[in-house]
N, C-alpha and C positions, 0 to 999 in steps of 0.2 A: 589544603590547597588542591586544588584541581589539574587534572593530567593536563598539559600542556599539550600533546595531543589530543585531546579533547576542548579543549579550548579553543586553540587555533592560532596560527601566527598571521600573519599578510593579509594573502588571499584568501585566507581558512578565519577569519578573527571575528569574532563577536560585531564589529564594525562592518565586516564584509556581509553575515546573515543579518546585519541591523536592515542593509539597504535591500539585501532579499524580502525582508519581512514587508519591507514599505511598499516592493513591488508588486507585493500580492497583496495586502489592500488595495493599489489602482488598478488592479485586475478583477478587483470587486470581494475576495476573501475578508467575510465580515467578523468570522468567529475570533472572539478576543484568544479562548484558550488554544484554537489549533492553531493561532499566529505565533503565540508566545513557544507553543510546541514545538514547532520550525524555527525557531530563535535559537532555542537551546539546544536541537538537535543537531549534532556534527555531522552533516550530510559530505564532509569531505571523508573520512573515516569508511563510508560505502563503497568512494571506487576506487583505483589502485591510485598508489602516490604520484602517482605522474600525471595524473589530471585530479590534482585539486586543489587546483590555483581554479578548474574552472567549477567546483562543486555546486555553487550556490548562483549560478550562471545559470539563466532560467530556459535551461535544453537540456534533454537526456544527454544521458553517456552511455558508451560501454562497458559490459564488465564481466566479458568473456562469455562465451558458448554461446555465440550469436543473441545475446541477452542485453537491455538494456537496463540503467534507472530511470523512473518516469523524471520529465520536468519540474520541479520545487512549486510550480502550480496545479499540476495533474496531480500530483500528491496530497495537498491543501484541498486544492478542490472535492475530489473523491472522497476524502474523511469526512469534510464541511455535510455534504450530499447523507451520508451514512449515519453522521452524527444532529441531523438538523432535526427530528423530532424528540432528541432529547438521548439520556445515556442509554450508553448496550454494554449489557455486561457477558455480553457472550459471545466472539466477533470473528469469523472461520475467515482466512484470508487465502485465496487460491495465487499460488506463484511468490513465494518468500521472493525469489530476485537475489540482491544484496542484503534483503534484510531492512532497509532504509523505512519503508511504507509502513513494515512492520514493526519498527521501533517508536514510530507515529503512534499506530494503534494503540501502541503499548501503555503510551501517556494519557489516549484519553477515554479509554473499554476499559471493563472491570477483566476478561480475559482472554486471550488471541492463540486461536490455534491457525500455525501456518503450514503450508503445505507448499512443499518447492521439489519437482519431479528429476533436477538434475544433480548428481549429487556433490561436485564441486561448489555449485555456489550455497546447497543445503550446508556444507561444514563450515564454509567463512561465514557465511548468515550466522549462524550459529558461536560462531566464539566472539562474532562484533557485537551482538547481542546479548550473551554472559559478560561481557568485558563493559558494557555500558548498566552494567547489575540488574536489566531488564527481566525482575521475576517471574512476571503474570502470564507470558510466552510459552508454548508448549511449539516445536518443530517436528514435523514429518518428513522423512524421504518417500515420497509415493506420487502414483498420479492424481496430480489435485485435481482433474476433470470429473473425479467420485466423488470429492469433497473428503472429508470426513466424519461420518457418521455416525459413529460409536459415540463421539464426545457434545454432538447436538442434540435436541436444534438452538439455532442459533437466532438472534436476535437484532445480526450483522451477518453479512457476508460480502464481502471486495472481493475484485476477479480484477488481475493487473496483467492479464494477455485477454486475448480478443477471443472466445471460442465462435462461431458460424452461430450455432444455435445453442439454447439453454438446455441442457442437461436434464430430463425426469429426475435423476439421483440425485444431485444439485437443488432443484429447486423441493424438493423435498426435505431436506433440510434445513432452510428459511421456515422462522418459529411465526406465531399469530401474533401481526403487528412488527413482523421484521423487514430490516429495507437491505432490499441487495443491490452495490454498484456493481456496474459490469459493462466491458466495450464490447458488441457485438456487433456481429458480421464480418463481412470479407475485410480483408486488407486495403485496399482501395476503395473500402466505403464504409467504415467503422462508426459507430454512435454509442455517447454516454448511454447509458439503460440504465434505469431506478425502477427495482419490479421490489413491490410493496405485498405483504398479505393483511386483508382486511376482511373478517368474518371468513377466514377461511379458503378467498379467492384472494390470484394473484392480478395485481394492476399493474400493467407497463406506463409507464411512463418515457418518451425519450427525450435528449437532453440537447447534446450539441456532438460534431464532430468531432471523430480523434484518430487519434494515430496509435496504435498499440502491436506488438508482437504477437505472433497468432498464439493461440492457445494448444497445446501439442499433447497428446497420451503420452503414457508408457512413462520409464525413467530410462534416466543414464546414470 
């Protein structure tokens, strides 16, 4: 039988991400497997127990150190984006967060290294993610603005804060034929980005507007 905190009672209950899931089909989220992904995934378990009666309530939360979790469609969406020409089995995610985005990954990349630069939410990331037996996960405390490089290149990359501009270090470890999500620009003007390598050169693509936390150096 299944944890009962992972399950969900109420507001947390299979019924509750039933109607999440349906809401992001009329949002236009086509993929069968990253729907069923979000079904199964206890996105209330991400933020502290006192908001998650609103978990699957389609708006970020907070979840301390001035950090949010994206919205249950910036989340779908962003994988959908990463995952649309097909699987990555090697998938660098800048800004663990809560971990939420990353336990996504988890379901549908062969392997996900994340990087989260602050180290309180680096250790709850971390045991929510042991605790849900998500093996394929590797965690960093460092600044994910350098990615990390030792363990690429990658054939994925998600960036779930906003940097100004893309990183030489960064996009250099995007692999031939890898797609990297990423919001970029200022805070008051931020856009999806999908930067593609093909023969070797990188293609911008951009997407639609968003809202994201800027992207920060250094650690805490």
């Amino acid at each position: 039988m299944r944890d009962r905190s992972v399950v969900g009672v109420g507001m947390t209950s299979q019924r509750t991400r039933d109607r999440m899931v349906q809401r992001l089909r009329d949002q236009g989220i086509g993929s069968g497997l990253i729907l069923d992904v979000m079904a199964e995934t206890p996105r209330h378990l991400f933020v502290d127990e006192a908001l998650s009666h609103k978990a699957y309530e389609d708006y970020s939360l907070p979840i301390g150190f001035n950090q949010t979790i994206s919205q249950p469609y910036i989340v779908a969406r962003m994988t959908e984006i990463l995952m649309a020409s097909g699987p990555r089995s090697r998938v660098l995610e800048i800004g663990t967060g809560s971990g939420y985005q990353t336990a996504v990954l988890a379901q549908v990349a062969g392997r996900v290294n994340s990087v989260e630069r602050i180290g309180g939410l680096f250790e709850k990331a971390r045991d929510r993610l042991k605790a849900l037996g998500l093996r394929n996960v590797r965690l960093r405390h460092a600044d994910g603005g350098i990615g990390w490089p030792d363990a690429g290149p990658y054939d994925g990359i998600i960036v779930t804060a906003s940097p100004r501009f893309l990183a030489d270090e960064l996009l250099a470890q995007l692999g031939e034929g890898g797609r990297m999500v990423v919001p970029l620009g200022q805070p008051c003007g931020q856009v999806l980005t999908l930067v593609t390598r093909v023969d070797g050169e990188l293609v911008t693509t951009v997407l639609e507007d968003v809202n994201f936390v800027p992207l920060l150096g250094g650690t805490e």
